[in-house]
N, C-alpha and C positions, 0 to 999 in steps of 0.2 A: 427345481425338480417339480413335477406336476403331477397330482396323483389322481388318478379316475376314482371317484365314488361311484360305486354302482347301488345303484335302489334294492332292495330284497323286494320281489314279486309277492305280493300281498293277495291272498286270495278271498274272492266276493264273495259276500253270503247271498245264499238265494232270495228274493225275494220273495214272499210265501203267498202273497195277494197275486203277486203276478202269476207263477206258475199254479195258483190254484186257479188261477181265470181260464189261463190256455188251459188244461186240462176238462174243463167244462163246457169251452167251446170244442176242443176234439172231439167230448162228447157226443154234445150235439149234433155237430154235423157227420157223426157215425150214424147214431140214432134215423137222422133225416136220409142217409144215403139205404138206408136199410129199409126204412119205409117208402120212399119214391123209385128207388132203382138204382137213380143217379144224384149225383150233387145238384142243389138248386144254385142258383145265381140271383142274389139281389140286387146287386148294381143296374144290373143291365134289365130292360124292360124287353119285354117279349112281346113282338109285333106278329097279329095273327094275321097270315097270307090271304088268308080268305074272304077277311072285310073290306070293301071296298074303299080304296083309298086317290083322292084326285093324285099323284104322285105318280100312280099306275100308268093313269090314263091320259101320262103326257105325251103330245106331239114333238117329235125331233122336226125342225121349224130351218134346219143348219143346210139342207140342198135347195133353200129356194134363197135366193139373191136379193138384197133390195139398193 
């Protein structure tokens, strides 16, 4: 005969450094959307249109034949 042990579901303590971190950072980035308008992005770099860049000013070179 084969008997199934089943585990008793043990429940986690929170961790108190981590949910105090998230919560500091919800902060902030409240604070920051309250004072810009909108949420900032740091990952991503912000290319301003208006500086001239050679990339602009390439020739598509693809209808002439060699």
């Amino acid at each position: 005969m084969k008997f199934i042990i089943m585990k008793m579901k043990t429940k986690k303590k929170p961790d108190i450094m981590f949910e105090a971190l998230k919560r500091v950072r919800k902060e902030n980035r409240e604070r920051e959307i309250e004072m810009y308008g909108r949420p900032i992005n740091y990952h991503k770099i912000y290319k301003n249109k208006k500086i001239y860049s050679r990339k602009n000013q390439r020739i598509d070179f693809s209808f002439i034949s060699f």
